[in-house]
NUNU-988120 format. One record per residue (C-alpha): x, y, z. Coordinates in steps of 0.25 Angstrom, whole numbers, plus 5000, padded with zeros to 4 digits. Layout:
BEGIN
    px    py    pz
     X     Y     Z
...
***
This chain:
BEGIN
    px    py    pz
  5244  5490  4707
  5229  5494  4710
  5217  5500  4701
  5217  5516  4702
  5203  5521  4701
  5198  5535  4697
  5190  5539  4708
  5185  5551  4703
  5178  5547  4693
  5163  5545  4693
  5157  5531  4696
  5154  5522  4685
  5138  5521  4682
  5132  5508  4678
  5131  5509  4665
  5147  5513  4664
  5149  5501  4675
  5142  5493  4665
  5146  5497  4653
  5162  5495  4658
  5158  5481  4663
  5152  5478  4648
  5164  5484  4642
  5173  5474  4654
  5167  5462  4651
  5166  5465  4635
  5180  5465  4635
  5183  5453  4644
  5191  5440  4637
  5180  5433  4644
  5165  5430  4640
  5155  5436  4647
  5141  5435  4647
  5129  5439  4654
  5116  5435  4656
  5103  5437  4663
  5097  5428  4675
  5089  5421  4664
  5102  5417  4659
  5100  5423  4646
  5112  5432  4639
  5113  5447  4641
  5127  5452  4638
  5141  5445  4633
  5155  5449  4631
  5163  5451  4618
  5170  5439  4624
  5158  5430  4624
  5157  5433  4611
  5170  5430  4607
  5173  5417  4615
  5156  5410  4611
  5154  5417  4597
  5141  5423  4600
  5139  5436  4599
  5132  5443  4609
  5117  5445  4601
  5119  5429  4599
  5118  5427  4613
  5109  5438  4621
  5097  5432  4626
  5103  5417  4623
  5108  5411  4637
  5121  5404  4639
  5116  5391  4633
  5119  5397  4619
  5134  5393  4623
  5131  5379  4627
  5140  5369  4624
  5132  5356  4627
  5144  5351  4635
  5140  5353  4648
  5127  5346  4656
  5115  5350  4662
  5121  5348  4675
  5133  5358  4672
  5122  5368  4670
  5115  5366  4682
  5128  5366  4689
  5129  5380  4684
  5119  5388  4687
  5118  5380  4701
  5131  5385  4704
  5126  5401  4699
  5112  5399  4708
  5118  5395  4720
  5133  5404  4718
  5129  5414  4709
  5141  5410  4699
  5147  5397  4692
  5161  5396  4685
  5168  5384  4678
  5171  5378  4664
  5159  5377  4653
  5159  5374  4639
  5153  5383  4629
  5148  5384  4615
  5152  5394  4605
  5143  5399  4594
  5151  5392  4584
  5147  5379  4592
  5161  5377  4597
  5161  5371  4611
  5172  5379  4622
  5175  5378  4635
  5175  5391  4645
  5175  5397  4659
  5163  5401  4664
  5159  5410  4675
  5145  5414  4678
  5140  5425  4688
  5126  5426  4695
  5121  5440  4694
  5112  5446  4704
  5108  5461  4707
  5108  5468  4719
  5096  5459  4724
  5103  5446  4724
  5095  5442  4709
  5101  5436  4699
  5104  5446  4687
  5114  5441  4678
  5123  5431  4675
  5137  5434  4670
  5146  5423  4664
  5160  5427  4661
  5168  5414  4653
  5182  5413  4646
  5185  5403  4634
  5194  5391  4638
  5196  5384  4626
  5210  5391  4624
  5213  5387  4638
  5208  5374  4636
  5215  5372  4622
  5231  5375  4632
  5226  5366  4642
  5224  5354  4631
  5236  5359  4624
  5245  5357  4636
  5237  5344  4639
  5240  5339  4627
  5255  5343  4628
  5256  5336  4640
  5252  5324  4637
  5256  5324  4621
  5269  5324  4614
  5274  5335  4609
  5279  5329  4595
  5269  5319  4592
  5256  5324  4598
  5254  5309  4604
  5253  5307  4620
  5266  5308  4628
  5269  5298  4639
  5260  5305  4650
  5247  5302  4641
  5253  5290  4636
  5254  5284  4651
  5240  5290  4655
  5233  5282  4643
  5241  5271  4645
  5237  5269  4662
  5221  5272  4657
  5223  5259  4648
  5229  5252  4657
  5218  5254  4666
  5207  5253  4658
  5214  5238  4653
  5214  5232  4667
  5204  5222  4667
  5201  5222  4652
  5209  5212  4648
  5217  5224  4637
  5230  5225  4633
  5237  5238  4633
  5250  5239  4625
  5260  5252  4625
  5269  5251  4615
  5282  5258  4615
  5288  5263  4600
  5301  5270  4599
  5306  5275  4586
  5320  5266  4583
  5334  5275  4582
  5325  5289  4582
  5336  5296  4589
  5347  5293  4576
  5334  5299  4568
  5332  5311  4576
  5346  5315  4578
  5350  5313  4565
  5339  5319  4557
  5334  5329  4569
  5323  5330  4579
  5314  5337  4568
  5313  5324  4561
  5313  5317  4572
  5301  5323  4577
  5295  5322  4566
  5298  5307  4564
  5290  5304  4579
  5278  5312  4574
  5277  5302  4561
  5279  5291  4571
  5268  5298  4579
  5259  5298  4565
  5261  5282  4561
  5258  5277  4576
  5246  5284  4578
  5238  5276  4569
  5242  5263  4575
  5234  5270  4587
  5220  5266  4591
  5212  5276  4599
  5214  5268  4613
  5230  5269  4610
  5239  5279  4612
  5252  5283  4605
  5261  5291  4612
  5275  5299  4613
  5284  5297  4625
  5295  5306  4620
  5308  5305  4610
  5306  5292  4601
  5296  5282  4607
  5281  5282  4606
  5273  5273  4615
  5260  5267  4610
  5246  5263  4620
  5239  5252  4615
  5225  5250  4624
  5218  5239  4623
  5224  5229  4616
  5218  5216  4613
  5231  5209  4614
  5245  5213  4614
  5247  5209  4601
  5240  5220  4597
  5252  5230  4601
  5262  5222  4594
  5252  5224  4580
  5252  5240  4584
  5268  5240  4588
  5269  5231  4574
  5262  5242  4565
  5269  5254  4574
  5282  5249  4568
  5276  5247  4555
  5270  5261  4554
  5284  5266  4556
  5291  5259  4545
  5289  5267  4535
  5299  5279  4532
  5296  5294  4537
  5298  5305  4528
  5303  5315  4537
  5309  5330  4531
  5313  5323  4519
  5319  5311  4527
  5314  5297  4525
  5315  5290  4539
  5314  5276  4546
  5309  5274  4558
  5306  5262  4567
  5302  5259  4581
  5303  5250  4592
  5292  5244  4599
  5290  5239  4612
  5277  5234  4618
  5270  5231  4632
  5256  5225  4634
  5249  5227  4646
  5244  5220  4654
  5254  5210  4653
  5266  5221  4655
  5261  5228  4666
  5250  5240  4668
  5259  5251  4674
  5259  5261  4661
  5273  5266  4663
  5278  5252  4664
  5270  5247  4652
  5279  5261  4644
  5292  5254  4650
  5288  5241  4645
  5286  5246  4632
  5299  5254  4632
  5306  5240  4636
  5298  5232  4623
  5302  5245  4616
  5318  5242  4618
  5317  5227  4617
  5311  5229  4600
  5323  5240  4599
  5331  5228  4604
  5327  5219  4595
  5329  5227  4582
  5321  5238  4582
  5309  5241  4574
  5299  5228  4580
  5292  5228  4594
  5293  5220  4607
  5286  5219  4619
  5287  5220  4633
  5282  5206  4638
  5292  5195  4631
  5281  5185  4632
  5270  5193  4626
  5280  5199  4616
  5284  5186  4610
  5270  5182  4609
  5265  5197  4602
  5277  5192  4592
  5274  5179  4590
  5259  5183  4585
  5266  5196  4577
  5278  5186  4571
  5266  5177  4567
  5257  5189  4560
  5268  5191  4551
  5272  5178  4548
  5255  5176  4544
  5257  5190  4535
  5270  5182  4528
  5262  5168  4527
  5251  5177  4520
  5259  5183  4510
  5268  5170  4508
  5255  5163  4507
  5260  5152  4516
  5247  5146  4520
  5242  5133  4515
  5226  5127  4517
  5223  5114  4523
  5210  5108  4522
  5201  5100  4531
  5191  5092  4524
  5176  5093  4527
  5171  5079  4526
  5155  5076  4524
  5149  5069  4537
  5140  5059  4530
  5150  5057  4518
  5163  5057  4523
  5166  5064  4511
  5176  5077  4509
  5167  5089  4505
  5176  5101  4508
  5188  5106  4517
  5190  5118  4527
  5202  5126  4522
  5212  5130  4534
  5224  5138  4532
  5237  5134  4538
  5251  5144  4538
  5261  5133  4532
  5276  5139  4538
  5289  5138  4533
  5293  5125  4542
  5281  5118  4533
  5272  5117  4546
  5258  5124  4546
  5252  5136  4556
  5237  5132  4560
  5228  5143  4558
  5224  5144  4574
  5241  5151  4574
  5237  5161  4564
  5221  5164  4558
  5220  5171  4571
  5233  5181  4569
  5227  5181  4553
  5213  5188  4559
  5219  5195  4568
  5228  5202  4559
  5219  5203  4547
  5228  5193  4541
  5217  5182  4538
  5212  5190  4526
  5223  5187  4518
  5224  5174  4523
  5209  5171  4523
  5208  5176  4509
  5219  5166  4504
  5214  5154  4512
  5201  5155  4505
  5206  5156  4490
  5216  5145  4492
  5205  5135  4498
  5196  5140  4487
  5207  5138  4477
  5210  5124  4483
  5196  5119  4483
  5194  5124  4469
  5207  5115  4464
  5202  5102  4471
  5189  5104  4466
  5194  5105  4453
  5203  5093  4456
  5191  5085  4456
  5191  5085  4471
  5177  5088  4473
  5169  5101  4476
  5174  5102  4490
  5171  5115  4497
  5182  5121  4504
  5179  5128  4518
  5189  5142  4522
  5186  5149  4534
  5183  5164  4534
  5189  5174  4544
  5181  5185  4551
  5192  5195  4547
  5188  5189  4532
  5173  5189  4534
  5175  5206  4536
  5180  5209  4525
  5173  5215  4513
  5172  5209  4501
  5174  5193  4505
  5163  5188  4497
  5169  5194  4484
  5182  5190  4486
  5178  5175  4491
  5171  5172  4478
  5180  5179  4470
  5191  5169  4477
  5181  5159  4473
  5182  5162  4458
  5196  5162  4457
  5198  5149  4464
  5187  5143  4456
  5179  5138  4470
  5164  5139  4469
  5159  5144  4481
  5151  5133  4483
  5165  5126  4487
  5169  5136  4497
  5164  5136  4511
  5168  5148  4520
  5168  5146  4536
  5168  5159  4545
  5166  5155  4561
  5157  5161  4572
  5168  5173  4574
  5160  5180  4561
  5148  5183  4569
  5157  5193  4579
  5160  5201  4565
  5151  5209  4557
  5140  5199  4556
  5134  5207  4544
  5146  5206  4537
  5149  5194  4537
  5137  5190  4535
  5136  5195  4521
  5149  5190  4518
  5145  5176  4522
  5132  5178  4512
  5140  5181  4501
  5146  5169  4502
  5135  5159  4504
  5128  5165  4492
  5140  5163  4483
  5138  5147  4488
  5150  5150  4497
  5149  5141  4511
  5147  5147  4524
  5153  5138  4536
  5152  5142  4551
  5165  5136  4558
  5168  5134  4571
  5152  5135  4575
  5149  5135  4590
  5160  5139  4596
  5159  5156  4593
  5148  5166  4592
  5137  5155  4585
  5124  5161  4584
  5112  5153  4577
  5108  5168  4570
  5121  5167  4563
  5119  5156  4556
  5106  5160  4552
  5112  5173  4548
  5124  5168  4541
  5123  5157  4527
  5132  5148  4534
  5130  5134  4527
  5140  5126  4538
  5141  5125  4552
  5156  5120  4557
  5156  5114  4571
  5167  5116  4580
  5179  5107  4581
  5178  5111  4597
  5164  5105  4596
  5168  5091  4588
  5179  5090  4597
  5170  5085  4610
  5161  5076  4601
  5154  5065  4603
  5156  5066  4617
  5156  5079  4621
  5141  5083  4624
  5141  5096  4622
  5151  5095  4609
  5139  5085  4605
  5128  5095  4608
  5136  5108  4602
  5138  5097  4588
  5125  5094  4588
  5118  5107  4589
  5126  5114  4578
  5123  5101  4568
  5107  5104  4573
  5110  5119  4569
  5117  5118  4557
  5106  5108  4553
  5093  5117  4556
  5100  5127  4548
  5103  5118  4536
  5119  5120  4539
  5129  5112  4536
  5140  5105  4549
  5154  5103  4548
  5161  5098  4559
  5176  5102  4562
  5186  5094  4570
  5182  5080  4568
  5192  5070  4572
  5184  5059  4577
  5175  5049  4573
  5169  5051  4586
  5165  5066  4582
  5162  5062  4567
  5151  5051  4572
  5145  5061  4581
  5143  5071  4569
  5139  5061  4561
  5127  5057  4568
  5124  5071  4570
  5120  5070  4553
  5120  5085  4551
  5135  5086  4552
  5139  5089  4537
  5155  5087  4538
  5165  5087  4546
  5179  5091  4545
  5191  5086  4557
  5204  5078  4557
  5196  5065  4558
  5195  5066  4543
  5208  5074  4541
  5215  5086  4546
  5216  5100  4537
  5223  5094  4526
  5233  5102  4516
  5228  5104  4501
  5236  5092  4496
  5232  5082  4506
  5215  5087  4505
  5215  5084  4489
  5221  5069  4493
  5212  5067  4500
  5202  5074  4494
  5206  5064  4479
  5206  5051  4489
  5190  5052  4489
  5190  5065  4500
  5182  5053  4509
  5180  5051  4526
  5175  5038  4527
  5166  5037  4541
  5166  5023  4540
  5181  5023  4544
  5178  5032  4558
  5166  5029  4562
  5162  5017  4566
***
């Protein structure tokens, strides 16, 4: 087919050439513009129009920078109008501003001009909108990589996220966990009550999982029932069991679903690695065998891949929960360690310390379980209880006739943080009857990582209510001398790894010596923990600004009965019977 031509009419003249040209490019679906060799604006199309939002008395006379989006460098620029100098035309992608200040991307090509001479005239940029192009091109990206249903990444993106934090974890010393969740008998569900519903079950699962998610992790949906979870960066694997524990939890309660109430569970396997391997498809089979082994067992519960470091996840899990029960059953007891003055030998207080009494009658030692209790939030609870029970104890033995002795309960970081604790410590106060005076709380060296301001304050509130301030465990974390200038700590506690090397450790002595010539300068009192020889006690006594000392060469922690004996049989160490 070819393009017939009237020859016998008269030739075009140049204003009907330029007047069909106009009427061409007016109509065209693509912008045009044209400006002069100043760059300044002499003619656009009803297309420019349509696609910027300017219309043309807005723009002639302006140059092209009124479309400048601010997305593009100097350098771009230059590039530019290097490429139009030396080729007389330049063509590629650039983004653009409209009038209404909405940034798009479009597809520029600008023309060089000149006349008859060889100078330049004109320039003539002709462009077409790509954000509709671009909106497919993310739309079938997105496809390819998403799940249909759920929205949430398929298994190519899945595995893509998974090699990058597996590379970016070599040599960190990070965990990286994948966990695999498969919805337990979904197939009887979605056959009996139809693939609508189930569909419409996944996308709830979808919902509750999603919030478990932090922004390093990724959830996804391989297909049919199973979803699998990428958990970067983990400080321990621990913490995938805790995720894989509340993924189970977020699905125990009943879906609505098309006027059906609905039960759902899941089975969950985990694989941690390093330790299982760093191959991403291998670390998905892992988790698809872990995943098999919790349907074995029952259903509903979790395993991991790794026996080993399955049992010892467990182990830590199986003793969250039983700390959760002990807290409710209030199966804790306090044992005391009596204080004893240095230059007396006389009791004047106790250091309360929790121990978790079990079923068998034997006791757990707090080193098994404050740890777990900070971790998991679980020492506010049992911090709070500690406090009024020694409070409450020491008010009772005062009232005994047992003397004014002033009772010493270590404070938590995790307590420390909360809001509040100043009210609700004097209020404890009241209701056990304690006067504050009687009470002594010890916080350690951890406190200054925290938010120092804080904590601070708290510790203020205290000391001005007459409440004590002790600094445990001094020397052996974060000690700085500013701090103690800072804080209204009344009483330094030296270290148990520090007494332990005394007298004949010279830098035990030295270490001793320099925190009694501290605490002396700055009118503080000095307890000494882990006493248990005569040795050590004759040492700290000579140093004569040693205050007290507490350790098993007077007596261990002793149980409330066992403290008020010996507390009504005069309360006394007599020196003269260990030192010579």
């Amino acid at each position: 087919m070819g393009l017939r031509m009237d020859t016998s009419s008269p030739a075009l003249s140049r204003d009907e050439t330029r007047r069909l040209l106009e009427a061409l490019m007016d109509n065209s679906l693509e912008g045009v513009t044209v400006t002069g060799p100043d760059g300044r604006i002499e003619w656009v199309n009803k297309a420019f129009t349509a696609i910027t939002g300017f219309a043309p008395e807005e723009v002639l006379g302006q140059t092209p920078r009124v479309l400048k989006s601010d997305r593009h460098d100097e350098a771009f620029y230059r590039d530019m109008w290097q490429s139009l100098a030396e080729n007389g035309r330049w063509e590629g992608e650039i983004w653009n501003r409209r009038k209404s200040g909405e940034a798009y991307p479009e597809w520029l090509r600008i023309t060089a001009l000149p006349d008859d001479s060889g100078r330049l005239v004109r320039y003539l940029a002709v462009f077409h909108d790509l954000t509709d192009l671009k909106r497919q091109r993310d739309m079938l990206l997105h496809e390819a990589y998403h799940d249909a249903l759920t929205g949430l990444p398929n298994r190519h993106l899945f595995l893509d996220r998974l090699g990058q934090a597996l590379r970016q974890s070599q040599g960190q010393g990070r965990h990286v966990g994948v966990v695999c969740l498969d919805l337990d008998r979904f197939k009887t569900v979605n056959d009996s009550l139809g693939h609508v519903t189930g569909d419409i079950i996944l996308s709830e699962v979808a919902q509750r999982l999603a919030p478990l998610m932090r922004q390093a992790d990724t959830l996804s949906r391989f297909g049919g029932d199973s979803f699998y979870l990428l958990l970067d960066a983990l400080r321990d694997p621990e913490d995938a069991a805790h995720v894989a524990g509340r993924a189970l939890a977020c699905l125990s309660d009943p879906m609505t679903v098309r006027g059906e109430e609905i039960y759902i569970s899941a089975s969950v396997g985990i694989t941690i690695s390093p330790a299982d391997g760093h191959d991403p498809s291998q670390l998905v089979r892992n988790a698809e065998l872990a995943m098999y082994r919790a349907k074995d067992a029952g259903r509903n519960n979790f395993a991991f891949f790794t026996e080993d470091l399955g049992e010892r996840v467990m182990g830590a899990l199986r003793l969250e929960n039983d700390l959760r029960k002990a807290l409710a059953r209030k199966d804790f007891v306090l044992h005391y360690q009596p204080r004893v003055d240095m230059l007396t030998g006389q009791i004047t207080g106790m250091e309360a310390l929790v121990r978790w009494s079990q079923p068998d009658g034997g006791l757990v030692s707090p080193a098994d379980f404050i740890p777990l209790a900070e971790e998991t939030g679980l020492i506010l609870s049992l911090g709070e209880w500690v406090l009024e029970e020694a409070c409450r104890q020491t008010a009772l033995w005062s009232a005994e006739g047992l003397g004014a002795l002033k009772v010493s309960v270590n404070l938590s970081p995790r307590q420390l943080e909360q809001p509040g604790l100043t009210g609700r410590t004097l209020a404890l106060l009241e209701r056990t009857g304690l006067p504050p005076e009687q009470l002594e709380v010890e916080v350690t060296e951890s406190v200054f990582l925290k938010d120092f301001g804080m904590v601070s304050q708290a510790l203020s509130a205290l000391a001005e209510a007459g409440v004590g301030v002790a600094l445990d465990d001094f020397g052996t974390g974060y000690s700085s001398l500013a701090y103690l200038k800072k804080l209204p700590i009344k009483t330094l506690k030296i270290d148990k790894s520090f007494v332990d090397g005394l007298p004949l450790d010279r830098d035990d002595a030295a270490i001793v010596t320099s925190i009694v010539s501290i605490a002396a300068n700055l009118n503080m009192d000095v307890v000494a923990e882990g006493v248990e020889s005569s040795a050590q006690l004759e040492f700290l006594r000579r140093l004569n600004c040693c205050s007290s000392f507490q350790g098993y060469l007077f007596a261990r922690p002793l149980a409330a009965s066992e403290f008020a004996l010996l507390m009504a049989r005069g309360g006394y160490y007599d020196f003269k019977d260990h030192l010579k």
